[in-house]
VEXDREN-2710 file (C-alpha; in Angstrom, 1 decimal):
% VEXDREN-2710
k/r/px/py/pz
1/UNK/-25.6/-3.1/24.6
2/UNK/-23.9/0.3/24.4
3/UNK/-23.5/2.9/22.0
4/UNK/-19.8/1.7/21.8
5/UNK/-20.2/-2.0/21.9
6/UNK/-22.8/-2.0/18.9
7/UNK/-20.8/0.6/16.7
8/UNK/-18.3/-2.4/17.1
9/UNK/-20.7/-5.2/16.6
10/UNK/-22.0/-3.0/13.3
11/UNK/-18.0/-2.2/11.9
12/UNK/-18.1/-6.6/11.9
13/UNK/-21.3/-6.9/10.4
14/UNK/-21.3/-4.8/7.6
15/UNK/-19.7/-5.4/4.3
16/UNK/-17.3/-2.9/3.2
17/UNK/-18.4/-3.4/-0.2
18/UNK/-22.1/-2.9/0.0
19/UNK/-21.6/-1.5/3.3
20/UNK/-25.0/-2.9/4.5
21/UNK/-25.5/-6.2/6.7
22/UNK/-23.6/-9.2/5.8
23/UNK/-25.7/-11.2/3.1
24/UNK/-24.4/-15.0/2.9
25/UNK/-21.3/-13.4/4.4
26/UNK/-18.4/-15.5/2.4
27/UNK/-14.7/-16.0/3.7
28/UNK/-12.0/-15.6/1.0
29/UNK/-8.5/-17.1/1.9
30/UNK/-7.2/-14.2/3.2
31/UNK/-10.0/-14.3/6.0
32/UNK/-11.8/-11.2/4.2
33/UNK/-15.5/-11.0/4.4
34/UNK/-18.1/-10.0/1.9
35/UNK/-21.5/-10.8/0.7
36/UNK/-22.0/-13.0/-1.5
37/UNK/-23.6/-11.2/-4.3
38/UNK/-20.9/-8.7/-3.4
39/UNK/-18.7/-11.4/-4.6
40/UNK/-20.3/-12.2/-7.8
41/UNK/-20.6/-8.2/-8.8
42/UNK/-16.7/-8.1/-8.6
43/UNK/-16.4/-11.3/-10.6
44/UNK/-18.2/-9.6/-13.7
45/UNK/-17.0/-6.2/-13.1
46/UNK/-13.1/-7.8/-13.4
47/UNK/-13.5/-10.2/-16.5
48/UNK/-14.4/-13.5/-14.0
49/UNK/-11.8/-12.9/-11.8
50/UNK/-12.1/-12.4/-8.0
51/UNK/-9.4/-10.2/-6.8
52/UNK/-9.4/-9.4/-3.1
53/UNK/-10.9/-6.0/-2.7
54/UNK/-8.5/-5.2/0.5
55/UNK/-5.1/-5.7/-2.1
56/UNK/-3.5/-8.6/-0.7
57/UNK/-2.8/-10.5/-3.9
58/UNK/-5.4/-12.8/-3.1
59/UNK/-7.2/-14.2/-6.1
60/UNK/-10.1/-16.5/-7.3
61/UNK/-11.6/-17.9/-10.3
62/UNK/-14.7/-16.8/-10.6
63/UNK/-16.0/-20.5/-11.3
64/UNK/-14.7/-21.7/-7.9
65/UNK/-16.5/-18.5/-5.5
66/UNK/-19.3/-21.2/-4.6
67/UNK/-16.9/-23.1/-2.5
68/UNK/-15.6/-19.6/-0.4
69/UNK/-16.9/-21.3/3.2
70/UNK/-19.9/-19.3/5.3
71/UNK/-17.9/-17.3/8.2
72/UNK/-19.9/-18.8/10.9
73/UNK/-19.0/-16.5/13.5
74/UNK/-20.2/-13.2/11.5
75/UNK/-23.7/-14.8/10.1
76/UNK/-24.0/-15.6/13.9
77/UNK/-23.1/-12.6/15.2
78/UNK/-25.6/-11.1/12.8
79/UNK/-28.4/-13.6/13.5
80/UNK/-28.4/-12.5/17.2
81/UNK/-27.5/-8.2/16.3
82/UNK/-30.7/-8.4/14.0
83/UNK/-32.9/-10.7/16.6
84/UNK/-32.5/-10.1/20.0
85/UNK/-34.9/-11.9/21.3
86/UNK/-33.6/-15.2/19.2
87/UNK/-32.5/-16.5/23.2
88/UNK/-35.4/-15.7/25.0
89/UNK/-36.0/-19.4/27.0
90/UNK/-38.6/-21.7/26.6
91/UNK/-41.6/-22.2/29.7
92/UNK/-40.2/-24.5/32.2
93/UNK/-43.8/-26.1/33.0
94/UNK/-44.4/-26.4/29.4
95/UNK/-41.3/-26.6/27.4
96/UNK/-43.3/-25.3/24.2
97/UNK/-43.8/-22.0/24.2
98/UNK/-41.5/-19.1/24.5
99/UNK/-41.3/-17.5/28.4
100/UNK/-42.2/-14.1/29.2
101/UNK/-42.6/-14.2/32.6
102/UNK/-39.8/-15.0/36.1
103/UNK/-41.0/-16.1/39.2
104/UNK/-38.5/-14.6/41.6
105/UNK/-39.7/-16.2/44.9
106/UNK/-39.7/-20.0/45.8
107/UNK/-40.1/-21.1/42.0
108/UNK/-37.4/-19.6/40.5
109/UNK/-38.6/-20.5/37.2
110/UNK/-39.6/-19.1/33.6
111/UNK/-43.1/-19.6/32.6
112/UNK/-45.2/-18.2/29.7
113/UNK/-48.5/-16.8/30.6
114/UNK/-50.8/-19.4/30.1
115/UNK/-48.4/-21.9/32.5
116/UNK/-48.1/-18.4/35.5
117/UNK/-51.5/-18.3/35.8
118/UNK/-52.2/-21.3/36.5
119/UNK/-49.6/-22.2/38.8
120/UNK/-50.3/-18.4/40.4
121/UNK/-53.2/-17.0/39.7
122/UNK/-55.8/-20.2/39.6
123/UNK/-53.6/-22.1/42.4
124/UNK/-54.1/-21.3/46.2
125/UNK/-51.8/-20.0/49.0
126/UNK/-48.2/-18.7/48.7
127/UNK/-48.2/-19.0/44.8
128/UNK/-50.2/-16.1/44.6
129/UNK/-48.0/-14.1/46.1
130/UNK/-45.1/-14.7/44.2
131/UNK/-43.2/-11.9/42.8
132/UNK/-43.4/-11.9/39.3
133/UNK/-40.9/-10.4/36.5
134/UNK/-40.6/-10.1/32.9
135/UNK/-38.2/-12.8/31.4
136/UNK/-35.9/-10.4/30.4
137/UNK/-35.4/-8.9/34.1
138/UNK/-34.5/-12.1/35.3
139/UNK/-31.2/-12.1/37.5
140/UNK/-28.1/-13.5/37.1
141/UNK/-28.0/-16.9/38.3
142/UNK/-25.6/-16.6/41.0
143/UNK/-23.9/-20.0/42.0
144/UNK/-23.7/-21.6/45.3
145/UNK/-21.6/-21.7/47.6
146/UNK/-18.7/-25.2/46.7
147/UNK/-17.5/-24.9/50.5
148/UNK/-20.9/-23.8/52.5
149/UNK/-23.2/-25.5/50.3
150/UNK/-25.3/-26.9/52.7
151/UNK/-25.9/-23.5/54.2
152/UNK/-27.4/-22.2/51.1
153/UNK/-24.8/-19.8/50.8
154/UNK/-24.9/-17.9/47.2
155/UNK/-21.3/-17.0/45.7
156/UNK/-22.6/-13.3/45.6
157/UNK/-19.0/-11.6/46.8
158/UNK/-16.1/-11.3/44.6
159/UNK/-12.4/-11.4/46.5
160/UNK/-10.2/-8.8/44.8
161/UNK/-7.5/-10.6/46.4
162/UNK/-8.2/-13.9/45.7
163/UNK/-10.2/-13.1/42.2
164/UNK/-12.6/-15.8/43.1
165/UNK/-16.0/-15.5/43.8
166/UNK/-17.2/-16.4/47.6
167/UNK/-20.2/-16.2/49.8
168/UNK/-21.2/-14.1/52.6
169/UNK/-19.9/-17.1/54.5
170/UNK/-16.7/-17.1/53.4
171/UNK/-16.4/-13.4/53.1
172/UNK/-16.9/-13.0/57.2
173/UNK/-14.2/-15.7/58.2
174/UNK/-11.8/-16.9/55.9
175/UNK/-11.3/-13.9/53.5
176/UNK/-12.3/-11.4/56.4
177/UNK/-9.9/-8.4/55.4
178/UNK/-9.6/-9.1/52.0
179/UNK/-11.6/-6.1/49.8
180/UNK/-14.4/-7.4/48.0
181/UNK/-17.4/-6.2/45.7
182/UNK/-20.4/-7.2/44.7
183/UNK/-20.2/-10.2/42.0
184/UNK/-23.0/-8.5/40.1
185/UNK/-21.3/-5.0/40.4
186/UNK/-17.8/-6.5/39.5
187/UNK/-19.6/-8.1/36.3
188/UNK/-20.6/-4.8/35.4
189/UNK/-17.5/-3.5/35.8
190/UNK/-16.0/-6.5/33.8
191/UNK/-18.2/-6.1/30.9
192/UNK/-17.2/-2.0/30.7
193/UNK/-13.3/-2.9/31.0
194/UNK/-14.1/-5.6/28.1
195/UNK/-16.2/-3.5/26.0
196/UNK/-13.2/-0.9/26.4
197/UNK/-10.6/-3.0/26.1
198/UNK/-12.1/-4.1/22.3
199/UNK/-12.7/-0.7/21.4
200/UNK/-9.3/0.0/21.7
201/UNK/-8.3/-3.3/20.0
202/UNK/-10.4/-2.1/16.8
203/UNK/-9.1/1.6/16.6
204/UNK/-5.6/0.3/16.6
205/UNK/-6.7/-2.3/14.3
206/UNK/-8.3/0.0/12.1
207/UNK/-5.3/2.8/11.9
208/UNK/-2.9/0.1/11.2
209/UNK/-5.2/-1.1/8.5
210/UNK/-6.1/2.3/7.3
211/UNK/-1.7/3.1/7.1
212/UNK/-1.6/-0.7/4.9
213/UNK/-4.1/0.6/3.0
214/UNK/-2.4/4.4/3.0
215/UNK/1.2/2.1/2.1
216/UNK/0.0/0.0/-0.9
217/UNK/-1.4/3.2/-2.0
218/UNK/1.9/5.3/-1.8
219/UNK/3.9/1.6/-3.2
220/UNK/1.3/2.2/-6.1
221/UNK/1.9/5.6/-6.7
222/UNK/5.3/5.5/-6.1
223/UNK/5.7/2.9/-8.7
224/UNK/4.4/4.9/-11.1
225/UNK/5.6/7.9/-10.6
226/UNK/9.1/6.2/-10.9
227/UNK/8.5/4.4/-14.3
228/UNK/7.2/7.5/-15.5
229/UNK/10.1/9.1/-14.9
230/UNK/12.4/6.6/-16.4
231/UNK/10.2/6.0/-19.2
232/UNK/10.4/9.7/-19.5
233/UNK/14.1/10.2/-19.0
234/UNK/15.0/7.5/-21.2
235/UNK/13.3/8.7/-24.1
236/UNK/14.5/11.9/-23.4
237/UNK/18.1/11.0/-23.7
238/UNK/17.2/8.2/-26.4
239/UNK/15.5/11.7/-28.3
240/UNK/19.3/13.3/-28.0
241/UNK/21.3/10.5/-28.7
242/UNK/19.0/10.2/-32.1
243/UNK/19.3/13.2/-33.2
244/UNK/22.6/13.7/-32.6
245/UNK/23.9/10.7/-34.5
246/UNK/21.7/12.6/-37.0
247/UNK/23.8/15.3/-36.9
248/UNK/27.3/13.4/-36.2
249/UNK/26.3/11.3/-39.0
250/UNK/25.7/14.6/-41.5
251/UNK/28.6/16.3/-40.4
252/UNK/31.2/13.0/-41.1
253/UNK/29.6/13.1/-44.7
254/UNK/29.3/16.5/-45.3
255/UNK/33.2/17.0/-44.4
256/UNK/34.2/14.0/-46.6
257/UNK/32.4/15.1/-49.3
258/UNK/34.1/18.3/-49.0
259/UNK/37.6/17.3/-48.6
260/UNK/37.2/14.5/-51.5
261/UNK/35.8/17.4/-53.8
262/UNK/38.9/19.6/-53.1
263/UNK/41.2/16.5/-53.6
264/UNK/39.2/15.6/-57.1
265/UNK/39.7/18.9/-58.3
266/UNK/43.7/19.1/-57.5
267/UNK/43.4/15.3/-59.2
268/UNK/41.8/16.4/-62.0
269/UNK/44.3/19.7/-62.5
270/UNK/47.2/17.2/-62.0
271/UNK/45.5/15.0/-65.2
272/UNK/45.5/18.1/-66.7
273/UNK/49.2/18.8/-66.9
274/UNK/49.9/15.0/-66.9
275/UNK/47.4/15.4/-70.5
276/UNK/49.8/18.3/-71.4
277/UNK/52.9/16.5/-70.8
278/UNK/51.9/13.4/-72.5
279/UNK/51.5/16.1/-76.0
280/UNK/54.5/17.5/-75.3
281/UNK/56.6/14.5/-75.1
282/UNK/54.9/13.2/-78.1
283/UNK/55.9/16.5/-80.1
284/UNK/59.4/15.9/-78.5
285/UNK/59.6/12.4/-79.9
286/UNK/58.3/13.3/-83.6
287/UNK/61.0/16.5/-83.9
288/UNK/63.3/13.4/-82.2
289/UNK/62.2/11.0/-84.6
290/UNK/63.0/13.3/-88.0
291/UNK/66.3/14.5/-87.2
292/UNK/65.9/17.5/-88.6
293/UNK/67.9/20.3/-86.6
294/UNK/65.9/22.6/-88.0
295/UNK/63.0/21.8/-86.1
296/UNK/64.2/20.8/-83.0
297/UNK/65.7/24.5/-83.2
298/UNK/62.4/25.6/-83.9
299/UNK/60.7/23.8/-80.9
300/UNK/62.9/25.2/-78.7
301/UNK/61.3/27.9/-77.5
302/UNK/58.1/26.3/-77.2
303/UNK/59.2/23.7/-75.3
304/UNK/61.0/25.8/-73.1
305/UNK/58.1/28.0/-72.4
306/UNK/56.0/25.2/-71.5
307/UNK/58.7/23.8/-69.0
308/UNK/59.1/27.4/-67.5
309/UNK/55.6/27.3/-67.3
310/UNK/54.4/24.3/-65.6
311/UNK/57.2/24.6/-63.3
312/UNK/56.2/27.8/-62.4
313/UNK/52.1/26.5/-62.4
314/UNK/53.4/23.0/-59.9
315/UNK/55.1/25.0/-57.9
316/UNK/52.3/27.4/-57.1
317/UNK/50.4/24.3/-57.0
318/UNK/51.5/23.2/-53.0
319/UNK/50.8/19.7/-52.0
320/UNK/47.8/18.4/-50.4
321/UNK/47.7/18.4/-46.7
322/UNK/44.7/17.2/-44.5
323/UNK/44.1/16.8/-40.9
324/UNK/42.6/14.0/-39.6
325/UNK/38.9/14.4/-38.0
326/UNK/38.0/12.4/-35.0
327/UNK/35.2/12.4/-32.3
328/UNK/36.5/12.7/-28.8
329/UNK/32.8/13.5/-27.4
330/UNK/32.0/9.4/-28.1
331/UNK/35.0/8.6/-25.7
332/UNK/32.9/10.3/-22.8
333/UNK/30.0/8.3/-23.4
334/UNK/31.5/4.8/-22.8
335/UNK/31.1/6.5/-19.0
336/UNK/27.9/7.5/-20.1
337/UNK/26.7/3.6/-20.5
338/UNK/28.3/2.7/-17.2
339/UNK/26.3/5.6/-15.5
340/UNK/22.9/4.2/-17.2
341/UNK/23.7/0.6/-16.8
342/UNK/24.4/1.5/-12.5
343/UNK/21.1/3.0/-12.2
344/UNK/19.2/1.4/-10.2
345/UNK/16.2/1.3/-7.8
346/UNK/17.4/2.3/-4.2
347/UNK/15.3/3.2/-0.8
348/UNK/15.0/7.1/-0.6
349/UNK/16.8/9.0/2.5
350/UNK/14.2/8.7/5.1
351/UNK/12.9/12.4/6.6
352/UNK/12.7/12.4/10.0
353/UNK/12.9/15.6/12.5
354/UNK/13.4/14.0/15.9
355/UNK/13.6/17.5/18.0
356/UNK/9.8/17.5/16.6
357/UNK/9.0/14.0/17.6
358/UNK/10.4/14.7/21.3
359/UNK/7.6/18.2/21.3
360/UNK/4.6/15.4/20.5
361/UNK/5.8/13.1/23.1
362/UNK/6.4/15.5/25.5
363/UNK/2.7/17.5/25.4
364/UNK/1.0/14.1/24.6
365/UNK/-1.1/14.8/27.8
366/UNK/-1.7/18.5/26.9
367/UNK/-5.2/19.5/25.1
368/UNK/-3.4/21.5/22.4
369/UNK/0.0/21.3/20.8
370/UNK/1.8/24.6/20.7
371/UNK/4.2/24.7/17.0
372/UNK/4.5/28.7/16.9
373/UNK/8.2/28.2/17.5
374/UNK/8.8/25.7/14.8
375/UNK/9.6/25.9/10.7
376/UNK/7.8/23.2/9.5
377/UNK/8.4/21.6/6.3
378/UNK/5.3/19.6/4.5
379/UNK/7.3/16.5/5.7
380/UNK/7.0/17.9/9.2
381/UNK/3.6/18.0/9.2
382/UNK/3.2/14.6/7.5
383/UNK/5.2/13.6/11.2
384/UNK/2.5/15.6/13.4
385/UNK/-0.5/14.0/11.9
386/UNK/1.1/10.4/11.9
387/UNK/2.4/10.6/15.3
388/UNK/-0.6/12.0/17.0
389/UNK/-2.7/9.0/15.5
390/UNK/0.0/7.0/17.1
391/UNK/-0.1/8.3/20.2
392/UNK/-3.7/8.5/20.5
393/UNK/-4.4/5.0/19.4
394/UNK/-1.6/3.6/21.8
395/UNK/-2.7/5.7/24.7
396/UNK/-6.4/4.5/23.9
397/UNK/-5.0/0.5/24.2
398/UNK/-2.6/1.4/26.6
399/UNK/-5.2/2.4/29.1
400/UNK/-8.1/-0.3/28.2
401/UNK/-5.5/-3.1/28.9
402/UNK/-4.5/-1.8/32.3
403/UNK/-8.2/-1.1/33.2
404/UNK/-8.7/-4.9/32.9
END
């Protein structure tokens, strides 16, 4: 197994929680794999609730984790990572114990050591001779031949043309100029186009899983920066509107109070002279009443000094005038409450810079990417880093899938 293939085999057997091997490995709905005691640590850690790790919205009562199902394929997966010698074939003589040895000549058989030497060590004539191999060097059982069986003909030749396998048989007559390689040297070749093929599978698996994660991140952060700032503006402008109704509210009562004090006092200088009338018509009525000139002739005067008087004091005296108070201000905020009541949540104008995206695309087989010439903005960059993984990953898939 290569470095490559078993840092792929080790990314599906380890648990991104613990991140050691799998223990129990358990499937949630979702298809997300942990261990098991991985599983119960969450439960406890979030009040008995199991809550899908990767953010999907899956979630689980913590009573019912015991039935999350065994993923098979990783705990077998495992099994053979962690024991590679788990399919090392029984003794074909004895069919008990384990093989260790291959007899590459006439038998063509495992045996363990006890059954080799006495088929090839104690027995007599070619046995001896027999070439003998560890169990693990054995060779690849190469089929025969469907068309030239009786020849003995092994199906050692793959046709590139055909993509079938033939024998040396076939490969002289019927596929005579057809290009073909050896079926152990195409296998080879098979397994490295696989190997790379699934390595490109799992880095564009693992960006587009790193960007969800990266998305539910920014949705997250996004959210809240948003109802900070409406929770935030709101009580901002709540924090206004209060105090000014504080202040509307003192000045409307502060002004009648000061206009109702000026018209109490003119009221209570117009009881005044309506006091002063009422005594002066009463004197009037008892001179009236005694009809006696004499002192009607004597009131006179005062009478007419209080006439000339008051007359003079009213007409000094000017009528009161007010001018009505109003709040024009409050008309403007009845567009106010329509402005608050249409805002609403609405997608952002997407940044994009598409003169920069054509410079990545065009130097995408260049070492280095030259930006001297370019102003770049933090959103700019934000497009350099995200296309390049792009690129990369695709280029990496690209190329693995046209290998095969």
């Amino acid at each position: 197994m290569t470095s490559n293939l078993t840092a792929l085999v080790e990314n599906v057997i380890t648990c991104p929680i613990c991140l050691k091997h799998f223990d129990q490995p358990r499937m949630l709905p979702c298809s997300h794999t942990f261990c098991f005691q991985c599983i119960q640590q969450m439960v406890t850690d979030n009040h008995g609730v199991l809550e899908c790790p990767k953010r999907d919205g899956v979630k689980i009562e913590g009573n019912n984790i015991g039935d999350l199902p065994l993923n098979e394929t990783v705990r077998g997966l495992l099994q053979l990572f962690e024991n590679p010698n788990s399919n090392i074939p029984l003794c074909d003589r004895c069919e008990t114990n384990e093989a260790e040895h291959w007899c590459d000549s006439d038998c063509k058989h495992c045996f363990c050591t006890k059954c080799w030497d006495i088929i090839h060590e104690v027995g007599v004539g070619q046995y001896q001779h027999h070439k003998k191999l560890s169990v693990k060097d054995k060779p690849l059982q190469v089929p025969k031949c469907g068309e030239h069986n009786d020849e003995d003909q092994t199906l050692k030749y793959w046709c590139e043309l055909c993509s079938k396998e033939i024998c040396g048989n076939c490969q002289q007559f019927k596929h005579k100029d057809h290009k073909f390689v050896l079926v152990t040297e195409y296998v080879k070749s098979l397994g490295e186009k696989t190997e790379n093929g699934l390595q490109g599978v799992q880095s564009c698996v693992n960006y587009r899983s790193d960007r969800v994660d990266k998305l539910l991140t920014e949705i997250e952060e996004e959210s809240q920066d948003n109802q900070s700032k409406v929770t935030t503006t709101i009580a901002s402008i709540r924090q206004v509107i209060d105090e000014q109704e504080r202040v509307l509210l003192e000045s409307v009562r502060k002004t009648e109070k000061d206009e109702k004090k000026i018209v109490e006092d003119y009221k209570r200088l117009l009881q005044g002279e309506q006091q002063n009338l009422i005594e002066q018509i009463l004197k009037f009525v008892v001179v009236c009443h005694d009809k006696n000139p004499k002192k009607l002739l004597d009131a006179k005067k005062p009478f007419e000094d209080y006439i000339k008087a008051t007359d003079t004091k009213l007409l000094e005296l000017k009528p009161l005038t007010r001018t009505k108070k109003k709040l024009p201000g409050l008309d403007a905020l009845k567009n106010m409450e329509t402005q608050i009541r249409n805002i609403k949540l609405v997608e952002a104008l997407k940044y994009d810079n598409e003169k920069l995206r054509q410079l990545i695309a065009n130097t995408t087989d260049k070492s280095t990417l030259n930006l001297s010439s370019s102003e770049l903005k933090d959103q700019d960059m934000e497009i350099v880093a995200k296309e390049l993984e792009i690129n990369r990953v695709n280029d990496y898939y690209f190329h693995s899938l046209v290998s095969m």
